[in-house]
N, C-alpha and C positions, 0 to 999 in steps of 0.2 A: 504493500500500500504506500501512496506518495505519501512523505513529509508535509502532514497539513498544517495550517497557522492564519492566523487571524491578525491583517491589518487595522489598525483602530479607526479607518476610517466607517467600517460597519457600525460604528458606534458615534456616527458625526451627530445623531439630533443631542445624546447626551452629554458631549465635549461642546455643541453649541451653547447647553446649559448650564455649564460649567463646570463638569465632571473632569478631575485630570485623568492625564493618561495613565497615571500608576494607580488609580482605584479601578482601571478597568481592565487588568492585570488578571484578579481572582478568578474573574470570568471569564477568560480565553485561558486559562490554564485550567478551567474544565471543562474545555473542550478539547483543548490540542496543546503540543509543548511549545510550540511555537508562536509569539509573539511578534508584530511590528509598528514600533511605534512612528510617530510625523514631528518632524520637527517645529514645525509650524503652530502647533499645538500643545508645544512644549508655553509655561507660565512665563514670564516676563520677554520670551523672545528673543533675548542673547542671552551667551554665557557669563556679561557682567552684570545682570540683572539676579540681586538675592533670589528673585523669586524664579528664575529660572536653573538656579543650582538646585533648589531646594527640590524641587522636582525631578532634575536630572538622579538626584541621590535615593529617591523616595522610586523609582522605579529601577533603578540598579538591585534596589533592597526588595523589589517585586519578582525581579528576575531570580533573585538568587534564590527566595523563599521557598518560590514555584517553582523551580529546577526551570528555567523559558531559556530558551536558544530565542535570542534576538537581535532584529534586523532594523535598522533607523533609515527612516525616508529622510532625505533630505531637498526640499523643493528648490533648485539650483541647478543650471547647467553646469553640464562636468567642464566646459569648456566655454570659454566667453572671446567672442572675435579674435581668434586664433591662439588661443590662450588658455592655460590649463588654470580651473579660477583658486582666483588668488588666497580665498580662504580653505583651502583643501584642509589643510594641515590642520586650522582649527576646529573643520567638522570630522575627520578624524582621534581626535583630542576626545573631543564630545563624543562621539563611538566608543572610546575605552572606558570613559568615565559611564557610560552609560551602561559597559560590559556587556554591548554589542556584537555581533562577529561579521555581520554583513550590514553595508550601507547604500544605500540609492540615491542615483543622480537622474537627472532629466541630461539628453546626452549632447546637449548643444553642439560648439562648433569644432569637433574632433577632427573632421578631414582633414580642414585650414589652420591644424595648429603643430608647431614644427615635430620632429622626430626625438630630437634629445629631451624636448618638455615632457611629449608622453613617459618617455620612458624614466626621467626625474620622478614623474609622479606615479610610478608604477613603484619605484623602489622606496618611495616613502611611503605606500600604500603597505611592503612587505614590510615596512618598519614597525607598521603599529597594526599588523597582523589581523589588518579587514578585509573582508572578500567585499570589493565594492561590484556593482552592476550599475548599469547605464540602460536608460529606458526613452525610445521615441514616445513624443509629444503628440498632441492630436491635430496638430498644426498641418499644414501644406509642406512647410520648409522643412521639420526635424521630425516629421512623420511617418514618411516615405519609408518602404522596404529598401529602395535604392538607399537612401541616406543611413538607414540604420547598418545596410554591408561597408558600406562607405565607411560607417565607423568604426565597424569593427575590423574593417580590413587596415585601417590605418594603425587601429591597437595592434593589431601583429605587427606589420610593418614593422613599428618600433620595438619589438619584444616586451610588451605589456601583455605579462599571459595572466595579471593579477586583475584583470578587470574584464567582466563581460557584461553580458546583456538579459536586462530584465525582461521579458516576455512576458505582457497586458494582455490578453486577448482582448478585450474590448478596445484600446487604445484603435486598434488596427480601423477597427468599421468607421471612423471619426476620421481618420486618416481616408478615409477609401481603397483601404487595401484587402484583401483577401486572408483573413486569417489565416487560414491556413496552410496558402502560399508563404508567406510569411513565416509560419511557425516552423516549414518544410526546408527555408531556406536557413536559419538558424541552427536549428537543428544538425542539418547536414557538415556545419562548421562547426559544430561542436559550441556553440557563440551562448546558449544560455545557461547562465548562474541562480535566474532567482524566475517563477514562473506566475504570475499574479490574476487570479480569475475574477473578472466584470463582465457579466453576459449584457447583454444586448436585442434590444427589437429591432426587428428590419424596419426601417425608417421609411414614414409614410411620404416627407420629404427626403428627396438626396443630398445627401452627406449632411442628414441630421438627425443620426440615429438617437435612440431612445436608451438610457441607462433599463436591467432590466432582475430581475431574481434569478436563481441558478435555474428554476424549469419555464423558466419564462420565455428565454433570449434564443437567439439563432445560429451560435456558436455550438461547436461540439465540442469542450471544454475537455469533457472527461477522454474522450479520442485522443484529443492527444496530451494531456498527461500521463495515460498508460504508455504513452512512445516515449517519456523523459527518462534517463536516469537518474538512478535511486537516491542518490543525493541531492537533487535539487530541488531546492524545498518550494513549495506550495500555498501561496496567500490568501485568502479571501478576500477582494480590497472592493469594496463596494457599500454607499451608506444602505441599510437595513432598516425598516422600522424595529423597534427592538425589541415587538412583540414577536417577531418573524425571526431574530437571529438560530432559534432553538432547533426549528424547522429548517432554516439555509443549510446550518450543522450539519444537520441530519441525512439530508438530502449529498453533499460534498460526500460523509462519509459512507453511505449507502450506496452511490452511485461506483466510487472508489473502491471497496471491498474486494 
C-alpha cells in the first residue's frame, strides 16, 4: 500500500478559523503517519516573528509525539528570474527546526538559471538532509509538461539528483494538460519525489476546471499510484468540508488496499 498523508490544506475552513497547524497534528496521525504542513499558515509568518517560532516548536513536538514523517510546503518559486531564491537556506533552516524531511517548492525559473547555482543549491540541500520537490503551477508559463521536463532536465544537467518533482494531479487539468500524459512522462524519468492527490471535475468551461472529492473528479488517481514506487509518499492536499474528511480517508485507503 502507498505511503498515505494528509496535507493540512484539507483542513483550510479550520486554519481559516484559526486552528494552528500543530492542533491538527492529533488528527492526521489517526489517520496516517504522515503529515504536511504550509508555510503560509504557519503564526506570525516569518521566522522573526515570536509567534511564528512558537509554532514552528509546538509542531516539531507534534511530530515527535505522533511518531509523523513530515513534509513542509513552502509557497515560493524554487527559482526566481534565473536565480536559485535567495532564501533557500533559511527555509531549509525552518525544515530542521520543524524536523521535517521533505520540502516543496513551486518550480519557477529553473531552465534560465545557470548550472553551478543549481548545483550550489543541490549541495546545500544535502547539507541539511531535505528531500526537496519542485511542483508546476496552474499557470500557462510554469504549468506546462514541456516546462516541468525542462526543469527537471536542467536539475540533471547540473547533477542535482537531491531535488525532484512533486506530482499534483489536479495541478495538471488547470494547466490543460493530460494527466496522465504527464504522470507517464515523469515517471519514465524517474523525476517524482512527492505524489499529491486533488481530483477534479471536467470543466463545464475550458481550462476552468472544478476543485473536486476523491469519487467525485475525472482523474484516475489510484491508477496511477499503484505504478509509483514504494517510497514515494502520498498526500491528500485538497480543502475538505470536515464533516467529509473521515469519508475522503476512507475512501484513499479502501480504494488503495
Amino acid at each position: 500500500m502507498a505511503q498515505l498523508g494528509i496535507n493540512t490544506l484539507m483542513y483550510l475552513n479550520a486554519m481559516k478559523e484559526g486552528t494552528p497547524q500543530s492542533k491538527l497534528l492529533d488528527a492526521i496521525a489517526s489517520y496516517f503517519p504522515i503529515a504536511e504542513v504550509r508555510r503560509e499558515f504557519i503564526a506570525g509568518g516569518d521566522d522573526s516573528q515570536p509567534a511564528f517560532r512558537a509554532e514552528v516548536d509546538a509542531i516539531r513536538t507534534g511530530v515527535r509525539v505522533h511518531n509523523l514523517t513530515l513534509y513542509y510546503s513552502v509557497p515560493e518559486d524554487f527559482c526566481i528570474g534565473g536565480a536559485v531564491n535567495p532564501r533557500l537556506e533559511q527555509f531549509l533552516k525552518e525544515a530542521n527546526d520543524l524536523n521535517a524531511v521533505g520540502m516543496k517548492f513551486s518550480v519557477g525559473d529553473v531552465p534560465n538559471t545557470p548550472l553551478a547555482e543549481l548545483d550550489a543549491a543541490d549541495k546545500l540541500i544535502a547539507k541539511y538532509n531535505v528531500a526537496v520537490t519542485i511542483e508546476n503551477d496552474q499557470s500557462t508559463a510554469h504549468g506546462s509538461l514541456e516546462w516541468a521536463l525542462k526543469c527537471m532536465g536542467r536539475l540533471r544537467e547540473a547533477g542535482a539528483v537531491h531535488i525532484k518533482f512533486c506530482y499534483d494531479c489536479g495541478n495538471w487539468m488547470w494547466a490543460g494538460v493530460d494527466p496522465d500524459a504527464a504522470f507517464d512522462a515523469l515517471l519514465e524519468r524517474g523525476a517524482i519525489g512527492e505524489y499529491q492527490i486533488k481530483n477534479v471535475n471536467k470543466p463545464s468551461d475550458p481550462g476552468h476546471p472544478a476543485p473536486a472529492l476523491l469519487e467525485e473528479g475525472i482523474v484516475d488517481w489510484a491508477a496511477q499510484i499503484r505504478r509509483l514506487p514504494g517510497d514515494v509518499p502520498v498526500t491528500l492536499e485538497y480543502p475538505s468540508p470536515l464533516e467529509r474528511i473521515d469519508a475522503e480517508v476512507d475512501i484513499a485507503k479502501r480504494t488503495l488496499r
